[in-house]
Backbone bond lengths (Angstrom), bond angles and torsions (degrees), N, CA, C in turn:
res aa  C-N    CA-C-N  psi(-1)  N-CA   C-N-CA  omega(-1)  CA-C   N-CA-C  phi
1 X - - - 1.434 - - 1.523 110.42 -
2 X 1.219 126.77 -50.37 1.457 137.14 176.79 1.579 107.29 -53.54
3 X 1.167 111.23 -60.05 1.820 124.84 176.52 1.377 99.03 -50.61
4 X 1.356 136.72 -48.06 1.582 128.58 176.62 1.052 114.95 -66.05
5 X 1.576 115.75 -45.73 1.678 118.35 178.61 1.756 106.74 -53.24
6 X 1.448 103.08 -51.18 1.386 90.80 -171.43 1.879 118.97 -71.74
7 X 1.057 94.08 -16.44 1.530 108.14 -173.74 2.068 103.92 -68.61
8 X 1.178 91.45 -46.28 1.946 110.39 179.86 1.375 105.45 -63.23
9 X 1.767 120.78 -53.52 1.325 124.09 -164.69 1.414 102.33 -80.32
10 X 1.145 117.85 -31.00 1.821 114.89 -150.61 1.660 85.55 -112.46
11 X 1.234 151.45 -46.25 1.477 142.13 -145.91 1.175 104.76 22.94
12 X 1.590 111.17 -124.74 2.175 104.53 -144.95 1.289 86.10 -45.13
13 X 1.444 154.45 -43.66 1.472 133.75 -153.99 1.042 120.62 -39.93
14 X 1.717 100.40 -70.41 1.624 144.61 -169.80 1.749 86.02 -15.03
15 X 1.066 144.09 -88.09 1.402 127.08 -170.55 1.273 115.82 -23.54
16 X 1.053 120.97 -55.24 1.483 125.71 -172.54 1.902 115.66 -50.14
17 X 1.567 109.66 -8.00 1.620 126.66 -160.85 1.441 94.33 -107.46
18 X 1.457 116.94 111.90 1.473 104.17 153.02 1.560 124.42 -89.64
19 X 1.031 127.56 121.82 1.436 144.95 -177.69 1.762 87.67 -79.88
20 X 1.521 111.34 117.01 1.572 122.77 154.68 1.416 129.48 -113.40
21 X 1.412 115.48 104.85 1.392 88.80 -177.34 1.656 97.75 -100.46
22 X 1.647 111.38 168.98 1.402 127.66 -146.96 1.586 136.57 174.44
23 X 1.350 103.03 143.17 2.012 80.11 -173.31 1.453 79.50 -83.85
24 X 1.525 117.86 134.15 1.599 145.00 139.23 1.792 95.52 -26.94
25 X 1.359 124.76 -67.88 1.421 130.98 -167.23 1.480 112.60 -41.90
26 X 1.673 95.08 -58.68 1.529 104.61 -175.06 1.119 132.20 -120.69
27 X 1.412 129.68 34.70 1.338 149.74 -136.56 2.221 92.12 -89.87
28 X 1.292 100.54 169.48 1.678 102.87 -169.72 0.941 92.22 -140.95
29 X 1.348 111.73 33.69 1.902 116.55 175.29 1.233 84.69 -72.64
30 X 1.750 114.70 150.40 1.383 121.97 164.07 1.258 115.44 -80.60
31 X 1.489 104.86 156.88 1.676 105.57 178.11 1.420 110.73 -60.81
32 X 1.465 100.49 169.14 1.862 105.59 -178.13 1.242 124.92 56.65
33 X 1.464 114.54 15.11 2.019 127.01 -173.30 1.141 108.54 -87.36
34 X 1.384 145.37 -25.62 1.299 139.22 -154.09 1.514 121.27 -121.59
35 X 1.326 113.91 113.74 1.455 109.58 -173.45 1.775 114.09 -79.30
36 X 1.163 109.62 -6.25 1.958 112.40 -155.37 2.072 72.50 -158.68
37 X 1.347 118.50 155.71 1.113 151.50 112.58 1.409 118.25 -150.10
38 X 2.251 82.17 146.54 1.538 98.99 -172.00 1.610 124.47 -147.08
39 X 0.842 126.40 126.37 1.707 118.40 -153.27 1.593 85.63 -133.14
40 X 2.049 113.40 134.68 1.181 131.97 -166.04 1.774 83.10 -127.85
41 X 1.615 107.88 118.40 1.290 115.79 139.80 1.871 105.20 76.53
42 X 1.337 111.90 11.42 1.737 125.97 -173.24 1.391 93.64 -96.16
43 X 1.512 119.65 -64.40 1.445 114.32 -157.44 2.042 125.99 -44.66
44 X 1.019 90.99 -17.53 1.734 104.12 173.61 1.303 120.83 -82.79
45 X 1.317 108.06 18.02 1.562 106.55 168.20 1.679 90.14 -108.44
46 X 1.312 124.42 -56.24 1.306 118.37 -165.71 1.649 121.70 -50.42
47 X 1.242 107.30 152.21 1.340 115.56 175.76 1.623 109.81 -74.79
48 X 1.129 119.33 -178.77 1.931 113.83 171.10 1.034 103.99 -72.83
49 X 1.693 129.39 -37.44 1.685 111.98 171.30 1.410 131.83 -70.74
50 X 1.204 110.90 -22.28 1.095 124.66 170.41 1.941 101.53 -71.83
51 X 0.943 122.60 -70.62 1.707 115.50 160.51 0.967 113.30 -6.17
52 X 1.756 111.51 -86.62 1.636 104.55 169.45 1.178 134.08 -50.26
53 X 1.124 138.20 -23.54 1.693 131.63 167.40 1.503 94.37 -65.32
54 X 1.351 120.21 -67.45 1.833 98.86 -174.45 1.310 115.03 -48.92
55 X 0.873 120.39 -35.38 1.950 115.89 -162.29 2.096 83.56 -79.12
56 X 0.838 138.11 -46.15 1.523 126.28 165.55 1.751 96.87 -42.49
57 X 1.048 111.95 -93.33 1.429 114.11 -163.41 1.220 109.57 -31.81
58 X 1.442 135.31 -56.47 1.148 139.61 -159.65 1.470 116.81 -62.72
59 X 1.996 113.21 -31.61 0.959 126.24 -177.82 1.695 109.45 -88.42
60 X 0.960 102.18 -16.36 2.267 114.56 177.31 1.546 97.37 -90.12
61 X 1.147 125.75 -57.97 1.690 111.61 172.27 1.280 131.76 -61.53
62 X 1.792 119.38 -26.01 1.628 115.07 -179.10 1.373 100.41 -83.19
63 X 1.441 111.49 147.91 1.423 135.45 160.02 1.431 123.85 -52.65
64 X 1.355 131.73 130.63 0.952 138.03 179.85 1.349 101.67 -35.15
65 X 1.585 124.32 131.53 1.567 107.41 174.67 1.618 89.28 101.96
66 X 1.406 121.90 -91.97 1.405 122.10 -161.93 1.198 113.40 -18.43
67 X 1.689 113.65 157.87 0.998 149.67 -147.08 2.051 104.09 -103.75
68 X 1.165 142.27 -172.04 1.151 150.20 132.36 1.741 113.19 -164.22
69 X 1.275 113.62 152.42 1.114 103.34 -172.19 2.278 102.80 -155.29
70 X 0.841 82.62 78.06 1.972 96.44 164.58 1.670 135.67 -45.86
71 X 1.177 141.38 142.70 1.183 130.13 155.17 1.363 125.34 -165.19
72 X 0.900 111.21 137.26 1.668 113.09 -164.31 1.273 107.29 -148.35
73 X 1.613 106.30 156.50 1.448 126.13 -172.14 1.744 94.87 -61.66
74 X 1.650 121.74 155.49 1.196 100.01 148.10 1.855 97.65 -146.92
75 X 1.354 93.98 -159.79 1.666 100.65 -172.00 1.424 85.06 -121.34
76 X 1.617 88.77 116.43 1.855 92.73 162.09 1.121 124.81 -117.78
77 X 1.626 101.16 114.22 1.843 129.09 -176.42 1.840 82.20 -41.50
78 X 1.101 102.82 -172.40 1.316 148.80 151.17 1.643 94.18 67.03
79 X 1.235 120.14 -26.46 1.451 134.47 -153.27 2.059 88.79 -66.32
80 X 1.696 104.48 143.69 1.257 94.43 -174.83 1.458 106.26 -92.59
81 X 1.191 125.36 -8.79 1.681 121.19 166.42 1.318 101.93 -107.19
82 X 1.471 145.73 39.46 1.292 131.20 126.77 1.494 131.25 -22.11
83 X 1.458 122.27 -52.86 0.949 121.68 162.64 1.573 141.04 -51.04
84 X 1.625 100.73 -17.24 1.397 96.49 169.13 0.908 105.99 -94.41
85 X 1.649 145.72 -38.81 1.145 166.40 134.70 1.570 110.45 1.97
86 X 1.160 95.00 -62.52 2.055 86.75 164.19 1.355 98.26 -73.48
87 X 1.236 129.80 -53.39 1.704 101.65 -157.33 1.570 121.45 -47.57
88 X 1.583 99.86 -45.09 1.583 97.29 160.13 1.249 144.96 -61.50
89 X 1.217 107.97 0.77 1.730 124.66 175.51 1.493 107.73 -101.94
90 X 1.445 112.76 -47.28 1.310 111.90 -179.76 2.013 112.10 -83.05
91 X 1.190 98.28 -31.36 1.939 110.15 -170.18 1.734 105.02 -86.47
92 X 1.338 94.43 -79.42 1.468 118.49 -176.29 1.659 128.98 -48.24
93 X 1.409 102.80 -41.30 2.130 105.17 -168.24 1.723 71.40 -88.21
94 X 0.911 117.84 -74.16 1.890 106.27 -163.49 1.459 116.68 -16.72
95 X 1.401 98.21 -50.50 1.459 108.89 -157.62 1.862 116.64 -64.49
96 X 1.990 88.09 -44.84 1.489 114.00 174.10 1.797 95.85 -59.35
97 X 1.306 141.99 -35.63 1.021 125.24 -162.75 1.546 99.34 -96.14
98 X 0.769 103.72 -85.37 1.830 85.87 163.97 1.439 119.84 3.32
99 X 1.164 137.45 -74.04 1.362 150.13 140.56 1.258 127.70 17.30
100 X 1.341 84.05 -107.65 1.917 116.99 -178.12 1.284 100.63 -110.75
101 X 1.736 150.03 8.18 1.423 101.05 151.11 1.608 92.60 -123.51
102 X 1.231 115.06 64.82 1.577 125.02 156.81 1.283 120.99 48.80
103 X 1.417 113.33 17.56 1.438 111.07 164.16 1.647 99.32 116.81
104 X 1.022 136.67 23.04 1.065 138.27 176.63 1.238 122.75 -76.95
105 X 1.507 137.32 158.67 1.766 106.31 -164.56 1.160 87.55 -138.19
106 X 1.496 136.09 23.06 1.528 120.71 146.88 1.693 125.25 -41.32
107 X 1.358 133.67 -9.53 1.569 119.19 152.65 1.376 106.86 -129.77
108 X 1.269 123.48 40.19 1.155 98.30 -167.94 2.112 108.61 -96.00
109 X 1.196 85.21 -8.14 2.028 107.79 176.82 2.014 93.85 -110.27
110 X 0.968 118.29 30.96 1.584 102.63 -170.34 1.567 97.57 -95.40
111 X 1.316 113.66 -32.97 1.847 112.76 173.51 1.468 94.32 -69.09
112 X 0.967 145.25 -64.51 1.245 139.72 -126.63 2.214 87.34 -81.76
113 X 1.657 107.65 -62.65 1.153 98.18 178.77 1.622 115.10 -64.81
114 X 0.935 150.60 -9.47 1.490 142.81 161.36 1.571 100.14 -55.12
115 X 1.439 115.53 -59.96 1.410 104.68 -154.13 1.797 99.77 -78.81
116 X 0.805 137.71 -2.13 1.572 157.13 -176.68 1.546 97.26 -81.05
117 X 1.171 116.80 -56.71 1.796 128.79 -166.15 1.301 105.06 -73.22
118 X 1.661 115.55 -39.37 1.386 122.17 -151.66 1.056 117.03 26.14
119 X 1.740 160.61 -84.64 1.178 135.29 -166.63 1.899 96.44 -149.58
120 X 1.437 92.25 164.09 1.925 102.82 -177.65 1.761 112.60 -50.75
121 X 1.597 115.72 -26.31 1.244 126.13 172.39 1.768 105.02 -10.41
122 X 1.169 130.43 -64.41 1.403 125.13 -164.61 1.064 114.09 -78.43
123 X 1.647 135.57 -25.98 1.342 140.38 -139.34 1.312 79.90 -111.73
124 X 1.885 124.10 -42.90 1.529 99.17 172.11 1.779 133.12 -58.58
125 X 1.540 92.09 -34.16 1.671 101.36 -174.83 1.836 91.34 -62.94
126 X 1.195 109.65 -67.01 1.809 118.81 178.10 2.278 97.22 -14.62
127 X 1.240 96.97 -68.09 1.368 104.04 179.93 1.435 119.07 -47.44
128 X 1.551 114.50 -63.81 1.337 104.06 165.98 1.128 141.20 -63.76
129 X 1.569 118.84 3.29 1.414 105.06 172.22 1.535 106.08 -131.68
130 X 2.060 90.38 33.06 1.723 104.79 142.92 1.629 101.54 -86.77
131 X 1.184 128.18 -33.85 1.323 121.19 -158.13 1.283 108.96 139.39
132 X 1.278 117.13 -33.06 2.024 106.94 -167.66 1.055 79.02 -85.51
133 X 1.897 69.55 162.82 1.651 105.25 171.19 1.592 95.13 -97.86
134 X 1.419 104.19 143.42 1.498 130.87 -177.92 1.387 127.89 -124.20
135 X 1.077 124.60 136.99 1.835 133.32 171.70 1.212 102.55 -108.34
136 X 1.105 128.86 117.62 1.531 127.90 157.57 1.523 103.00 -97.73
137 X 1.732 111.35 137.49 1.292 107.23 -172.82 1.945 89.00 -146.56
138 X 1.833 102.27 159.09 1.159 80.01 -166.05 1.887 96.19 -120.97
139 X 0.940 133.17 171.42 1.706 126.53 -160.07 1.574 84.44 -133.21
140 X 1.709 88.61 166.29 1.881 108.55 175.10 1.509 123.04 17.14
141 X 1.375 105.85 57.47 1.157 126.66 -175.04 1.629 121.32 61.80
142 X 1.637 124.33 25.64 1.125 116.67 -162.50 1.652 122.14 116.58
143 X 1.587 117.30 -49.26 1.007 137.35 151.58 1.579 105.35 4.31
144 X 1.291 111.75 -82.28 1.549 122.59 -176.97 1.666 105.67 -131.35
145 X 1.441 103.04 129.79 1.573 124.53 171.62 1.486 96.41 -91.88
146 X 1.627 107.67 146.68 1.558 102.28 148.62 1.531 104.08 -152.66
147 X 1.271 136.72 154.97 1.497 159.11 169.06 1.445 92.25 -81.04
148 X 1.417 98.32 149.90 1.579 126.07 156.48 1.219 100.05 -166.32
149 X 1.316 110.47 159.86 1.425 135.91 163.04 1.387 124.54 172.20
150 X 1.724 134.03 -109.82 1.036 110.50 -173.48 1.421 92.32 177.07
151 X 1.838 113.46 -179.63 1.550 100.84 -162.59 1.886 83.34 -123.35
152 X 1.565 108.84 125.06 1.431 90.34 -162.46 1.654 97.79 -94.12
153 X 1.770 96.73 164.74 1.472 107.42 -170.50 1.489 116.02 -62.54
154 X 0.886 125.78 148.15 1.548 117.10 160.73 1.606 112.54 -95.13
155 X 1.682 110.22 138.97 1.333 99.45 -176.34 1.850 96.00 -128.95
């Protein structure tokens, strides 16, 4: 799916893209390999230690300069329709998947890991005291946090 996406969005580029797949945890990418890393909607399975080992890795594989950019579902306290907001994470995507995509269990832990993750808060600190510099910013009222920033040069 990714290899088509990039193949559709990018054309003559798409060569220029290496597609890796890999455990994030234990990957043997060499240091200094990566110009961009970016992970959509993964980080909510990991534990905080597990966080910190990626935010290590992530910061030993990008290139001086490189980029990273995160995002994940989260549970946002304070928010005054939270409550419906979980019900549909914990009630509703289950149910729809159950349903119509035939049993598939991409949400069927998505309430349980949202409220587990609560927000990017750690995975950014995890990052900065790999070394990058980080933005944690937070979307749709909380909904989803994500980090970006970058691995800065040394001069």
């Amino acid at each position: 799916m990714h290899l088509e996406a990039v193949d559709r969005l990018h054309g003559k580029y798409a060569d220029m893209i290496t597609h890796i797949e890999a455990d994030a945890l234990r990957t043997d990418l060499p240091s200094d390999y990566a110009d961009l890393v970016i992970s959509t909607f993964g980080l909510k399975t990991f534990d905080r230690d597990h966080q910190s080992v990626l935010a290590k890795q992530i910061a030993r594989i990008l290139k001086p300069g490189g980029s990273f950019a995160l995002i994940e579902a989260s549970d946002p306290k304070g928010w005054m329709l939270r409550p419906f907001y979980r019900f549909y994470l914990d009630r509703i995507l289950p149910q729809i998947e159950r349903f119509f995509l035939k049993g598939a269990k991409d949400f069927s832990m998505i309430g349980t890991y949202t409220r587990n993750y609560g927000d990017s808060t750690h995975m950014a600190e995890a990052l900065r005291e790999a070394g990058l510099s980080v933005t944690l910013k937070n979307h749709f009222f909380g909904c989803a946090t994500s980090v970006a920033g970058y691995r800065p040069v040394k001069r």
